[in-house]
C-alpha positions as CSV (number, residue, x, y, z in Angstrom):
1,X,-52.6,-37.9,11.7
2,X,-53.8,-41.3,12.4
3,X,-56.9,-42.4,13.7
4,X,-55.4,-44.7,15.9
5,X,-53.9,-41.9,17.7
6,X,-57.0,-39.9,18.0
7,X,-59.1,-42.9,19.7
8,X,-55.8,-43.2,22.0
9,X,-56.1,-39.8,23.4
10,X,-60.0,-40.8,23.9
11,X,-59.4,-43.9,25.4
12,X,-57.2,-41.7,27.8
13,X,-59.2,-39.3,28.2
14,X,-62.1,-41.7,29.3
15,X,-59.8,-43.3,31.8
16,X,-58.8,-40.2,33.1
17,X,-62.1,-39.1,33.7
18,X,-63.5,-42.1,35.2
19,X,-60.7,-42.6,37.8
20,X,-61.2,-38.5,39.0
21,X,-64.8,-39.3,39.0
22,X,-65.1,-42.8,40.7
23,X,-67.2,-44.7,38.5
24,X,-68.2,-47.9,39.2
25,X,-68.0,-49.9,36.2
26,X,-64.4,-48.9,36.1
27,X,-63.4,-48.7,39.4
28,X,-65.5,-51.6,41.4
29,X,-62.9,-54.8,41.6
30,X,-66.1,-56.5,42.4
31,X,-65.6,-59.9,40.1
32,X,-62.4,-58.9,38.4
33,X,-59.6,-61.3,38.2
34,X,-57.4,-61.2,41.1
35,X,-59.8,-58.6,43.1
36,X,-57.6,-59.6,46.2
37,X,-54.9,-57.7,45.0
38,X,-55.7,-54.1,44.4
39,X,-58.7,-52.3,46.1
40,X,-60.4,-49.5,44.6
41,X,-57.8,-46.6,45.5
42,X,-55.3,-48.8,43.7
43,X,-57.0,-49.4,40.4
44,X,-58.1,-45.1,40.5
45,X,-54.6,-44.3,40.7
46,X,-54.0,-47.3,38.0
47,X,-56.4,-46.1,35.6
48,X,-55.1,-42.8,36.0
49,X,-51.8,-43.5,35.3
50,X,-52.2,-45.6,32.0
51,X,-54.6,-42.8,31.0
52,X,-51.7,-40.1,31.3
53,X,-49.6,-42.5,29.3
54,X,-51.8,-42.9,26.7
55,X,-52.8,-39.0,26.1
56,X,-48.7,-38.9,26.3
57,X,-47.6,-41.3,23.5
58,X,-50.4,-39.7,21.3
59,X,-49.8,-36.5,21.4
60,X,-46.0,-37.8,20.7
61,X,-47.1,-40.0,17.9
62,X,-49.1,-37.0,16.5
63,X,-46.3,-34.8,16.9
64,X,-43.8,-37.3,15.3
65,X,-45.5,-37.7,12.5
């Protein structure tokens, strides 16, 4: 079991849970680079994603080895 793989999940996890919940410092485009292009709904569902993909290929890296 690496450790890596363990503050993947996390990472995830975190991700996860701040897309559901809306938080700003996550969510808020506000300043980021290219703002114009996604809105808030758009980096949730973003966030969300890459959070399910990381839980994913941890659990797989886990089980793998």
């Amino acid at each position: 079991m690496s450790k890596w793989d363990i503050v993947a999940a996390a990472f995830g996890l975190l991700l996860i849970v701040g897309s559901v919940r809306n938080w700003n410092w996550l969510c808020d485009p506000t300043g980021a680079p290219y703002a114009y292009l996604f809105g808030r709904g758009a980096r949730r569902v973003i966030f969300l994603l890459l959070g399910v993909v990381l839980i994913i290929v941890s659990l797989w890296s886990l089980a793998l080895g």
